[in-house]
PALO-141043 format. One record per residue (C-alpha): x negated, y, z; residue in one letter. Coordinates in steps of 0.001 Angstrom, whole numbers, plus 500000, padded with zeros to 6 digits. Each point is the difference from the previous one (the first is absolute). Layout:
REM PALO-141043
XYZA...
//
This chain:
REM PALO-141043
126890449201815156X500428496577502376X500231502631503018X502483502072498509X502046497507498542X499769498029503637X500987503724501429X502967500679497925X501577496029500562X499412500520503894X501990503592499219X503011498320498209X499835497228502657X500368502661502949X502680501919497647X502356496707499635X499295499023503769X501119503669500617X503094499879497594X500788496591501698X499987500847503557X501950502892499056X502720497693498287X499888497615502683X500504502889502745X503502500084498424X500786496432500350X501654498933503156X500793496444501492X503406499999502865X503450499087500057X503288501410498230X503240500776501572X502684499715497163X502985501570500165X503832498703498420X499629502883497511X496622498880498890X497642502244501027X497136499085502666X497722501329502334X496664499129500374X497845499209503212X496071499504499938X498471497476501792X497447502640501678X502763502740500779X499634501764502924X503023500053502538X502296502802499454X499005500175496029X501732500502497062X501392497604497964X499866500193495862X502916500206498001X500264497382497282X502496500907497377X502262497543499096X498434499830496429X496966499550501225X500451497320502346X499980497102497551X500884496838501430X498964500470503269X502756499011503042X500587501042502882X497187499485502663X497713498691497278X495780501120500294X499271501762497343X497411501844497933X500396503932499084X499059502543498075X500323503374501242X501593502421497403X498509502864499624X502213503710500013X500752500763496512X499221502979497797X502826500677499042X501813499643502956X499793502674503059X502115498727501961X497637496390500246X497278502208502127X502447500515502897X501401496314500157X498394497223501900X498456497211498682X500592497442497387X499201497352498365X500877497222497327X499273496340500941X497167498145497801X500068496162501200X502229498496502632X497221498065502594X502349497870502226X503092499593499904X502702500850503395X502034497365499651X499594495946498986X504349499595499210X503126502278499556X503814499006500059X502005500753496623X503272499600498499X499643497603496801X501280501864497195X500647498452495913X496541498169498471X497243500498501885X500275502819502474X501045501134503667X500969502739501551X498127500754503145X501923500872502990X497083502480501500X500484503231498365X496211500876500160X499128497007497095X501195500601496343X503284499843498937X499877497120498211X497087496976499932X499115497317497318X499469496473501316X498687496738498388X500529496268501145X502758497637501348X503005501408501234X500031497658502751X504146499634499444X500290503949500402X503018501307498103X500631503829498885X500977501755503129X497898498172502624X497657501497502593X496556498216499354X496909500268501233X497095501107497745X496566498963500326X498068503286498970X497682499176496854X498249503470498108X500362500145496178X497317500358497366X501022503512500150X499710500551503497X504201499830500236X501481498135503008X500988496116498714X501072497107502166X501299496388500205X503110499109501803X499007498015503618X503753499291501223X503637500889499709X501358501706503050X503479500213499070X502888501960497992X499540503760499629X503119501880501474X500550497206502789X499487501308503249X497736497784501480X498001499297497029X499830503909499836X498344499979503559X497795497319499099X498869501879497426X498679503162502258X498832497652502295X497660498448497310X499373502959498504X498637501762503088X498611496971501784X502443500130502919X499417497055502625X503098498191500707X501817499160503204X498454498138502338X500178496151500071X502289497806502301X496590498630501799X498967503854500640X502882501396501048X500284496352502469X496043501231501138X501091503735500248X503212499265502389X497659497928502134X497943503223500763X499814500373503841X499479503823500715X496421501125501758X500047501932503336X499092503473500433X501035502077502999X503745501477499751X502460502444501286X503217498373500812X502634502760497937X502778497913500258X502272502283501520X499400502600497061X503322500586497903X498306498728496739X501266500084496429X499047498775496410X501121502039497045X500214498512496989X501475499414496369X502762497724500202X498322497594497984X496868500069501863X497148497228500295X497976500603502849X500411502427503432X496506501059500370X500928503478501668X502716501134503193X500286502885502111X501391501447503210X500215503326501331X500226500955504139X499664503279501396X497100501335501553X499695502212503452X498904503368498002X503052499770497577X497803498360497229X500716497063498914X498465496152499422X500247498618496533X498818496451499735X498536498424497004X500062496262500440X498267497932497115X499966496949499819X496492497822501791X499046498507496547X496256499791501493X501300497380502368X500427498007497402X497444500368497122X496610500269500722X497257501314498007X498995497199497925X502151497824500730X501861497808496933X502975502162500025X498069503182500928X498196498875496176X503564499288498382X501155503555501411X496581501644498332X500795498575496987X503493500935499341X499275503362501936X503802500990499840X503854498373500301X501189500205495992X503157500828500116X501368499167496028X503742500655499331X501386497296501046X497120497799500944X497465500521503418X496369498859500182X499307500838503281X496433500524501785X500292497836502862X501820496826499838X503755500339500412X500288497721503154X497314501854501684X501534503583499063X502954498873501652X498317499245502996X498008503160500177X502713502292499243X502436502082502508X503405498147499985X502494501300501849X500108498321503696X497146497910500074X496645501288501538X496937501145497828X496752500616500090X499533504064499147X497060502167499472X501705503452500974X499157503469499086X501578502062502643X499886504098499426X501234502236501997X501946503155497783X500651503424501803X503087502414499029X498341501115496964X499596496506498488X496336499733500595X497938497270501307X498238501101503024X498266496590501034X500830495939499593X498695497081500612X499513496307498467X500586496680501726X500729496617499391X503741499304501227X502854497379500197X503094501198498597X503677499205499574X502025501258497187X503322501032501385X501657500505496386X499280499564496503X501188503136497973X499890500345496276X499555503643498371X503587499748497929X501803499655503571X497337502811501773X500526502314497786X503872499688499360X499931500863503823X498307503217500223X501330501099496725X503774499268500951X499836498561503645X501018496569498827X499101497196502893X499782496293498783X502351497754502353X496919498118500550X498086502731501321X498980500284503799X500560502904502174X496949500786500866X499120500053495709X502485502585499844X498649502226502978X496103499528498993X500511500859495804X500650503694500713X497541500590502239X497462498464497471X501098501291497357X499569503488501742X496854499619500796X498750498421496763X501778503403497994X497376502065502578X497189497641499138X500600500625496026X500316503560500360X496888500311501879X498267498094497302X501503501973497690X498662503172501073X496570498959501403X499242497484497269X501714501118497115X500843496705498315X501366499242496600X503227498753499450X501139499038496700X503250498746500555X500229497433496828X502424497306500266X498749496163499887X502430498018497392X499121496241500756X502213497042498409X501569497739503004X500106496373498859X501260497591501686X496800497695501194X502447497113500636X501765499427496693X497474501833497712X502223502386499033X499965504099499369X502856501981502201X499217503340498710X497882503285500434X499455501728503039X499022503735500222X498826501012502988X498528503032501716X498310500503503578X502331500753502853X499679501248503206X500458496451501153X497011498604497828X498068503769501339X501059499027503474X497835496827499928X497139501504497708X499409502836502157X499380497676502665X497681497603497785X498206503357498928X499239501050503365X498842496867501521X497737499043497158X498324503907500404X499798498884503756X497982496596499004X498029501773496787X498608502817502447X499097497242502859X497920497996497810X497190502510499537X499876501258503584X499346496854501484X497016499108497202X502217496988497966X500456499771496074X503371500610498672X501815499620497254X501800503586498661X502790500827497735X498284502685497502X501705502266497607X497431502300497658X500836503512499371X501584500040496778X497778500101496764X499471503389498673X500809498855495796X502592498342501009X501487502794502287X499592502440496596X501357497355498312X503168500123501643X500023503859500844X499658500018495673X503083498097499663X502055501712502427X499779503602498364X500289498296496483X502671497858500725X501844501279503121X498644504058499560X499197498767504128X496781501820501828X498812497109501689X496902502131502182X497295497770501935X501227497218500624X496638498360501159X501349502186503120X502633497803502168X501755503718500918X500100500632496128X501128497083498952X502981499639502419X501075503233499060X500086498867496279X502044497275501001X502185501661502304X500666502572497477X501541497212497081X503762500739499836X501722496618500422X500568499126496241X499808496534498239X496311501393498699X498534500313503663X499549495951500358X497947500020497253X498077503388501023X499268498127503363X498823496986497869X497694501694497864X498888501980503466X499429496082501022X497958499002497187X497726502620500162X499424499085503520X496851498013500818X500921496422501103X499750499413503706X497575496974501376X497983498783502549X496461500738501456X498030499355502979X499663503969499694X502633502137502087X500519502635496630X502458502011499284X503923498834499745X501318502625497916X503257499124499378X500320499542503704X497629502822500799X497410497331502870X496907499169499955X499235496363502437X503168498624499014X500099496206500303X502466497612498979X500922498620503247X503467498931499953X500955497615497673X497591496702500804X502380497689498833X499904500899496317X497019501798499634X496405498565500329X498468503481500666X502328500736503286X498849496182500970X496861500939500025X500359503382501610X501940497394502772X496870497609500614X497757503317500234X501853501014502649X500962496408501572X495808499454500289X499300503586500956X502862499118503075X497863497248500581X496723501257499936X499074497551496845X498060500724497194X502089502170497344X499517499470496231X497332502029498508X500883503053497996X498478497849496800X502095497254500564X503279502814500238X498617501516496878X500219497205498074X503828499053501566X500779503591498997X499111499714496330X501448496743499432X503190501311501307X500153502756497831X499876498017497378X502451497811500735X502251502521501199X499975501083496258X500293496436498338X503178499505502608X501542503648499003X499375499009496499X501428496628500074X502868501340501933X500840502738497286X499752497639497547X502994497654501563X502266502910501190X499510501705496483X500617496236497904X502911499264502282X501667503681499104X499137499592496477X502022496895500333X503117501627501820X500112502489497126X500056497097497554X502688498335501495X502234503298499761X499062500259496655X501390496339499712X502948501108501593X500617503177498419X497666500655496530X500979503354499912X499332501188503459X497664503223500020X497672501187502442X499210503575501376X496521500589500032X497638502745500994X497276500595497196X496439499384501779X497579500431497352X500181501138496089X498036498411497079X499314499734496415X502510497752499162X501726499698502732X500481500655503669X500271498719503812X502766499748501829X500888499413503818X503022498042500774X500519501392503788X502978496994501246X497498497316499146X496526501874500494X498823498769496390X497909501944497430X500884498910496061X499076501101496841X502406501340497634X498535500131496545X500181503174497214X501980498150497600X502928498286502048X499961503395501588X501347501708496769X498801503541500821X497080501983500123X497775498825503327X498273503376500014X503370501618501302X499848498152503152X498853500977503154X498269498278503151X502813499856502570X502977500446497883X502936497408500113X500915498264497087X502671496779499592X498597497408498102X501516496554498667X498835497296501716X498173498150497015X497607502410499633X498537499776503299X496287498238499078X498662499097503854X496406499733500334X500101496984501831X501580498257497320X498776501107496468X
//
């Protein structure tokens, strides 16, 4: 009886070790991506690359926030539900292990809650302890706490300023996405003292060089020139500017680069990579020598590049040229009184040549162009004040400088792996296969629109060649965009699908991006015959940048959107009854999404102040609305 007693405990033993291993096999430790709509995806710590993420539904997901590391359950299909055995996987969080963030920026609301400006946290948090003078309305920063629930809490750390002013509006991002500020008067003294270091150069002096710009530009960190050559092909010169003469690797402002990683360029407020007393110095100003690494490529008849070269140069910029004046000239023939004669003999022949370029690239590489206008707020830096909204779309004056950027950072991205040195590469993933159904779903429900393949570059330009040029196609193209992977960088030289490469660095822009910098000191050491970075030290540059790149999108959303928001309030102010053509986005419960196209803001319009029945709407119809219905997700 002792034996079979001792037999049947070391049985239930084995059974509850069994039933526990198998519970356990569905737990899972990683980090959550939240979304503004409140849903999540889940990453495991052990995924493998190229894996797929789990869906968290937004019920499910607790109080986790965005970037937090998490515990999860899987969820199993269920029985009653088909349709669960063809989805992917998901899951429903079970205990929040470390949390993304230590602080968030808020709006202090009535008793004792805020408002936080990041649309990823909840709408509204609770908050205990002094005020620390804070009055309803202020932008205050909140020292994260967790609540006995698990809910986000937090105590107020400092004031920042007024809510709706437009500096304390940019302070706000800025603490809110952990900008770094301008640099200080003793750096930028220490950066202007920066004596260049020598490398053998071409004297290019003589070249007919120009900068093309917007009017309002910052820094000149590209020109170009054109000359014939003997065959009938012809010499297009990409000079950028020598940045590696003047950062090492390592060095203290090489480190301050790293960190920033990119020039911030807020609505009416610039937080720029390099020091602004050293940009200055680096950049291409008109008459004045500079140091140039040049890309020179030589294009047949057909637009193609049959060979180039790269050297270090010295340069003189015979004109500065902005794109408003450019393209107001080959559009209508208009020359500036300022402009020299030799400017008006040498656009044409560029411009030529560039149109040849695109079209070759066109055909051969089949890119994808969604032509969606950028609609930025222009403040005025000065006197801290808002001027209006500016809608813009890519011209051939802004294509007549990209096509040139495009070529010579192809020419730099495929160099890099011939001659055995580690890159940095601009990659764009082929689109993700849900979220391509996704969108082909909506399109015949919404828009009764065959979308086809468009994981296929040929396909998809088709698709977007074929949208008739109504007030719905912007918001086609932007759905087309969000269901787009998100570009970023890699020490790999993978696939650019939007641009249809593969090896295509970021070469071209050193002054305001830390990637290009360090594609520039590659390069500068290779010249050299120095000792290169190792493709574990790029690696690690690569990721960091990514990141970043998204904080700095994200922060820079966040300002353009609050300063549009405030625009519309003001012509509320001025006229309470003003109403606002919008382009239904996305249809709800109890309510539904609209676009407002002149100010490139999404709002909420809810069931009830809408009066009719939401269910009659439809995605891309265009409805007038009154003004004080508009609910903006940036400011619940």
């Amino acid at each position: 009886m002792k034996k079979s007693r001792k037999i049947r405990l070391r049985r239930i033993a084995r059974r509850a070790a069994e039933r526990r291993q198998e519970r356990e096999s569905f737990l899972l430790d990683g980090k959550i991506s939240i979304t503004p709509a409140g849903y999540g995806f889940f990453t495991p710590d052990d995924a493998q690359e190229g894996a797929e993420d789990i869906f968290i539904p937004a019920k499910f997901a607790g109080f986790a926030l965005d970037g937090d590391r998490v515990q999860i359950k899987l969820l199993p299909p269920r029985k009653d539900h088909p349709e669960d055995l063809e989805r992917g996987p998901v899951g429903k969080v079970l205990e929040i292990l470390e949390r993304s963030r230590k602080s968030f920026v808020g709006e202090l609301l009535t008793g004792s809650f805020v408002s936080p400006l990041n649309t990823r946290l909840p709408e509204v948090v609770s908050i205990s302890g002094s005020r620390k003078g804070a009055v309803r309305g202020d932008w205050v920063k909140i020292n994260c706490e967790t609540g006995r629930g698990g809910e986000l809490t937090g105590r107020i750390m400092e004031v920042i300023g007024k809510a709706g002013d437009i500096s304390s509006d940019l302070d706000a991002v800025m603490a809110e996405f952990e900008l770094k500020g301008r640099y200080s008067a003793d750096e930028e003294k220490a950066s202007a003292a920066i004596i260049p270091a020598e490398i053998p150069r071409s004297d290019e002096r003589e070249l007919f060089v120009l900068t093309i710009d917007p009017f309002d530009a910052k820094d000149f960190d590209d020109a170009l020139s054109i000359v014939p050559d003997a065959d009938g092909s012809w010499i297009v010169g990409i000079h950028i500017a020598d940045v590696a003469a003047y950062i090492r690797p390592r060095d203290k402002f090489d480190k301050a680069a790293g960190e920033r990683a990119f020039s911030c360029y807020l609505p009416g407020r610039t937080l720029p990579m390099l020091p602004a007393n050293l940009t200055a110095k680096i950049s291409m100003q008109q008459g004045a020598d500079s140091l140039a690494h040049s890309v020179f490529l030589k294009i047949d008849a057909d637009g193609r590049v049959v060979s180039g070269e790269r050297r270090h140069t010295l340069v003189k910029v015979a004109q500065r040229l902005d794109y408003d004046e450019v393209q107001n000239f080959l559009d209508n023939g208009v020359v500036p009184e300022h402009w020299q004669k030799k400017t008006v003999e040498t656009l044409p022949v560029l411009a030529k040549v560039i149109r040849q370029m695109r079209k070759y690239r066109e055909q051969s590489e089949e890119f994808i162009d969604l032509p969606l206008p950028e609609v930025r707020v222009i403040c005025d830096e000065k006197n801290n004040t808002v001027s209006g909204i500016e809608k813009r779309f890519s011209r051939e004056a802004e294509q007549l400088v990209e096509e040139c950027m495009l070529a010579a950072n192809q020419f730099v991205g495929k160099e890099l792996p011939q001659r055995s040195v580690s890159g940095i590469y601009r990659v764009h993933p082929e689109p993700d296969p849900e979220k391509t159904a996704e969108f082909s779903d909506t399109m015949s429900e919404a828009f009764k629109l065959s979308v086809g393949d468009i994981s296929n570059r040929r396909c998809c330009r088709e698709f977007i060649a074929s949208l008739p040029e109504t007030p719905v196609k912007p918001l086609i193209l932007g759905l087309l965009l969000r269901s787009m992977s998100r570009a970023s960088y890699s020490i790999k030289g993978d696939i650019h699908f939007a641009l249809g490469k593969t090896f295509y660095a970021h070469f071209t822009s050193p002054i305001r991006r830390y990637t290009d910098l360090t594609v520039h000191q590659q390069l500068w050491n290779l010249d050299l015959n120095q000792r290169t970075r190792s493709a574990g030290a790029l690696e690690r540059i690569a990721e960091y940048c990514s990141d970043m790149e998204e904080t700095i999108d994200g922060a820079c959303f966040a300002a353009n959107d609050r300063l549009k928001i405030r625009i519309v309030e003001q012509e509320l102010a001025a006229d309470p009854g003003k109403r606002f053509e919008c382009t239904v986005s996305r249809v709800l419960n109890y309510g539904f999404q609209v676009e407002l196209p002149e100010y490139g803001l999404f709002a909420y319009i809810d069931g009830g102040d809408w009066g009719k029945p939401v269910s009659l709407l439809h995605i891309g119809e265009t409805v007038t609305v009154r003004g004080h219905w508009l609910k903006f997700q940036n400011k619940r």
